[in-house]
C-alpha positions as CSV (number, residue, x, y, z in Angstrom):
1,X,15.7,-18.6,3.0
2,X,14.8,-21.2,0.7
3,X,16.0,-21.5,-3.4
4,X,12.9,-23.7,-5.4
5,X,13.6,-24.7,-8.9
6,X,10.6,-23.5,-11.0
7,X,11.0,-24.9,-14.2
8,X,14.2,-24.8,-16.2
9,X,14.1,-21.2,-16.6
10,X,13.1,-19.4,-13.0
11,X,13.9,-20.0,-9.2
12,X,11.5,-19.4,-6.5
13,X,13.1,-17.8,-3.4
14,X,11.3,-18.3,-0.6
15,X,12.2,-15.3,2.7
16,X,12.0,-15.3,6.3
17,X,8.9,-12.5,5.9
18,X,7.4,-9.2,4.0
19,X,10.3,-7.1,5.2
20,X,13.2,-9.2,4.2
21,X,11.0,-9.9,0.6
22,X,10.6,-6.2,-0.1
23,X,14.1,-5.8,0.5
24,X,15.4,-8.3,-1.8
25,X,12.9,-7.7,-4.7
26,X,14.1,-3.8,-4.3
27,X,18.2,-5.2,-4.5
28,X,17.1,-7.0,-7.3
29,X,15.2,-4.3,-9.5
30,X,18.3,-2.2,-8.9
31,X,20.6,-5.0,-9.0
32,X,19.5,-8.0,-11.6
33,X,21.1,-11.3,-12.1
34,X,22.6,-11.2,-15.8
35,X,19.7,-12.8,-18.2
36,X,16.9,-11.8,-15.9
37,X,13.1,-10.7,-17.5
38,X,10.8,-10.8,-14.7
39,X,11.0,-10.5,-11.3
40,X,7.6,-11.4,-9.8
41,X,7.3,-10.9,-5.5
42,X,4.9,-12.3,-3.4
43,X,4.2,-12.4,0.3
44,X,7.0,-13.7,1.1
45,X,8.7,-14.6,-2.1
46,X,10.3,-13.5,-5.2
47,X,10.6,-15.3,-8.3
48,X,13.3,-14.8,-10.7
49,X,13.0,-15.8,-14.4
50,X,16.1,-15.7,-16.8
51,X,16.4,-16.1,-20.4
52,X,18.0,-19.4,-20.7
53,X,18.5,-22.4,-18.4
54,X,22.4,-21.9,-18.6
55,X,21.8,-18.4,-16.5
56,X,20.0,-19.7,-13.8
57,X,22.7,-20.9,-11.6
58,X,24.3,-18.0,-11.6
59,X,21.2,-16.1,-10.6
60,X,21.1,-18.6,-8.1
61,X,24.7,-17.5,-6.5
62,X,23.7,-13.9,-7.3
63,X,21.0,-14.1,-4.8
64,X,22.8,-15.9,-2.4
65,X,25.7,-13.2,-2.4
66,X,23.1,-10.8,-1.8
67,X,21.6,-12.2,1.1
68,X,25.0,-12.9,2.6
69,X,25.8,-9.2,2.1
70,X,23.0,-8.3,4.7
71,X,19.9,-7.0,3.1
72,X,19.2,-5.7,6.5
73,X,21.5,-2.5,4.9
74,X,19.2,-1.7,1.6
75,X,17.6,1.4,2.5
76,X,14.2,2.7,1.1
77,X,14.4,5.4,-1.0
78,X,12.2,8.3,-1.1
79,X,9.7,7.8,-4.2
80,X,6.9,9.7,-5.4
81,X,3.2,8.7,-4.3
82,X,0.6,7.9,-6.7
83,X,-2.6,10.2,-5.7
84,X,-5.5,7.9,-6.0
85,X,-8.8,10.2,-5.5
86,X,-11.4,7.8,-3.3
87,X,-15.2,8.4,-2.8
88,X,-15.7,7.0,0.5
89,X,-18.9,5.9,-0.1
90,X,-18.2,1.8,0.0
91,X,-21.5,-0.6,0.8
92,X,-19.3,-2.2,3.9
93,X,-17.9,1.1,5.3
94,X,-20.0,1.6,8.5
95,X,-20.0,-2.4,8.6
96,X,-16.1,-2.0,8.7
97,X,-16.2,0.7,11.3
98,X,-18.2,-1.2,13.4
99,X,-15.7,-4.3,13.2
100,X,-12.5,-1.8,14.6
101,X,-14.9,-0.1,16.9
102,X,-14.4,3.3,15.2
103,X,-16.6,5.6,13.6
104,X,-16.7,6.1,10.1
105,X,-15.0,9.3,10.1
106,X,-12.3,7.6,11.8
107,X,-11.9,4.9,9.6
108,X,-11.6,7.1,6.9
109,X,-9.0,9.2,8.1
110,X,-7.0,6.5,9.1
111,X,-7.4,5.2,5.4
112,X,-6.2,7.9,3.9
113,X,-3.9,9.7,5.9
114,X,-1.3,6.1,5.3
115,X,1.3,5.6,3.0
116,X,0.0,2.6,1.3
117,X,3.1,0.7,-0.8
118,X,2.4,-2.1,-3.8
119,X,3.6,-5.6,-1.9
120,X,2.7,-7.9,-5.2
121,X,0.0,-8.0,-7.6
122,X,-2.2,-11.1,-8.0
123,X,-6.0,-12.1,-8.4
124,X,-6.6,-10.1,-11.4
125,X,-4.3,-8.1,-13.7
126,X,-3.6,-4.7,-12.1
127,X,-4.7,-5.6,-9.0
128,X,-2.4,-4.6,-6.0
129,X,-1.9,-5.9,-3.1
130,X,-0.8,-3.1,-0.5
131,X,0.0,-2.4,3.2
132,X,0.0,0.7,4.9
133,X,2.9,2.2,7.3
134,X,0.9,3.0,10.2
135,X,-2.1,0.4,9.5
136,X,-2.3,-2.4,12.5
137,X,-6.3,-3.8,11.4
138,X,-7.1,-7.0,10.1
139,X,-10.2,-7.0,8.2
140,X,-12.4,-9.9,8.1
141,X,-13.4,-11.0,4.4
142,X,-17.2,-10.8,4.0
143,X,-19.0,-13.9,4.9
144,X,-20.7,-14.3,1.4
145,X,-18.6,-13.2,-1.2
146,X,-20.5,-10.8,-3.9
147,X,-20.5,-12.0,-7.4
148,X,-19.9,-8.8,-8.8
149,X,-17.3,-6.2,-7.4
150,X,-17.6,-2.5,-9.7
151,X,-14.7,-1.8,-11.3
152,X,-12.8,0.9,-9.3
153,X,-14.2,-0.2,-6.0
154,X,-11.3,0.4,-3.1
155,X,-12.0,-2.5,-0.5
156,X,-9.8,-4.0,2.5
157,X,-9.1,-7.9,3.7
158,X,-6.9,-9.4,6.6
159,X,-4.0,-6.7,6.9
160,X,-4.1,-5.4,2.8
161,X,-6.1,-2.7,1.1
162,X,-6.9,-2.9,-2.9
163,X,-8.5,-1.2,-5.6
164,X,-10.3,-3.8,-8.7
165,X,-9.3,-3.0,-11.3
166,X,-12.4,-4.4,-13.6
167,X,-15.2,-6.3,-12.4
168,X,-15.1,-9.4,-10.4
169,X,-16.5,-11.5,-7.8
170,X,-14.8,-11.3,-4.7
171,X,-15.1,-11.2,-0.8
172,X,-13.0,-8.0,0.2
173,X,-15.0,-5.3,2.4
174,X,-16.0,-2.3,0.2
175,X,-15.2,0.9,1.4
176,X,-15.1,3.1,-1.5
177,X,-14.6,3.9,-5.1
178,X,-12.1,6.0,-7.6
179,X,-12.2,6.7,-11.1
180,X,-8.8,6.0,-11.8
181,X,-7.4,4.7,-14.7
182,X,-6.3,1.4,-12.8
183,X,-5.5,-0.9,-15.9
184,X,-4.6,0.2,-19.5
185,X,-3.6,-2.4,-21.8
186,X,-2.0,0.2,-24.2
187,X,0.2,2.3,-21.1
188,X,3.5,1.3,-20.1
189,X,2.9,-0.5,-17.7
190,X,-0.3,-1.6,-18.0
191,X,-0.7,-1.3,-14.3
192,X,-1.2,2.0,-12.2
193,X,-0.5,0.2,-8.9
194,X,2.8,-1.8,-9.8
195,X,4.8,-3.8,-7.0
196,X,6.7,-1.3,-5.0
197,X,4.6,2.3,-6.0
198,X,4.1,4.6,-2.9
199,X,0.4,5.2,-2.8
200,X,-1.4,8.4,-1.4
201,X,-5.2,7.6,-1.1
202,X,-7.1,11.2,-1.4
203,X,-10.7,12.2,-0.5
204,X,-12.6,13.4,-3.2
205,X,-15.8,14.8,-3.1
């Protein structure tokens, strides 16, 4: 583990890997350091924003308590899924297949029979960054990137699957759609696929 100072406000804490990451940004939701007002994971890091500059070192000895204490013990509590409907009906599905030698059926059923979970968000607001529980592939980005993704377009890349939440250019493999509501300014939160959520992809006809 690694401690970065991010301005005078925020500390970036870098982790040993996903596992030990998810486990910490879960303590911390449940836990926080007095002051905090964002909590923003990554990969393999979490950073922690406070109010004021005279918080942050004690944000700093909160996390390092915590890690002393053995993250290994946070267990994962049972959550509710979010059911995302999906047309499997992508432009790179069979191209997809192909590349994990299965057929498309296959592929599918694999998809959606996983419990996906929210790692981090990045790229675009609302987008979510998510790996599955039984899901070993590593997806190849397309060669030439599109310059226009649909919005609602459900699409994998190295070991992650996502859903775009507006329209974008982008190199992900696309291997369906949904018509969920994926970003709404006005909800709380904005976000249907927030860091963390349990997601349940579901055919739809």
């Amino acid at each position: 583990m690694r401690l970065l100072p991010a301005g005078r406000t925020a500390v970036l804490v870098e982790l040993d890997d996903a596992g030990q990451r998810r486990r910490l940004h879960r303590t911390l939701s449940e836990h926080p350091a007095v002051g905090t007002v964002d909590l923003v994971p990554a990969q393999t890091t979490v950073l922690i924003e406070v109010e004021s500059a005279g918080q942050l070192p004690d944000a700093v000895v909160h996390v390092q308590e915590l890690i002393a204490d053995g993250l290994e013990c946070v267990e994962e509590g049972a959550q509710e899924a979010v059911v995302v409907p999906v047309r499997y009906d992508g432009l790179d599905l069979s191209d997809v297949a192909d590349v994990l030698d299965m057929a498309t059926d296959e592929l599918v059923r694999r998809h959606s029979d996983q419990q996906w979970t929210v790692e981090f968000a990045g790229f675009m607001p609302g987008f979510g960054y998510m790996s599955g529980t039984d899901w070993p592939y590593r997806v190849p980005r397309r060669d030439s990137p599109r310059t226009r993704i649909p919005p609602g377009s459900i699409a994998l890349a190295d070991g992650f699957t996502g859903a775009y939440p507006q329209a974008s250019p982008g190199g992900w493999q696309i291997i369906g759609t949904t018509d969920a509501v994926l970003w709404d300014e006005k909800a709380d939160p904005p976000a249907l696929l927030i860091p963390g959520a349990v997601i349940k992809f579901e055919v739809a006809n």
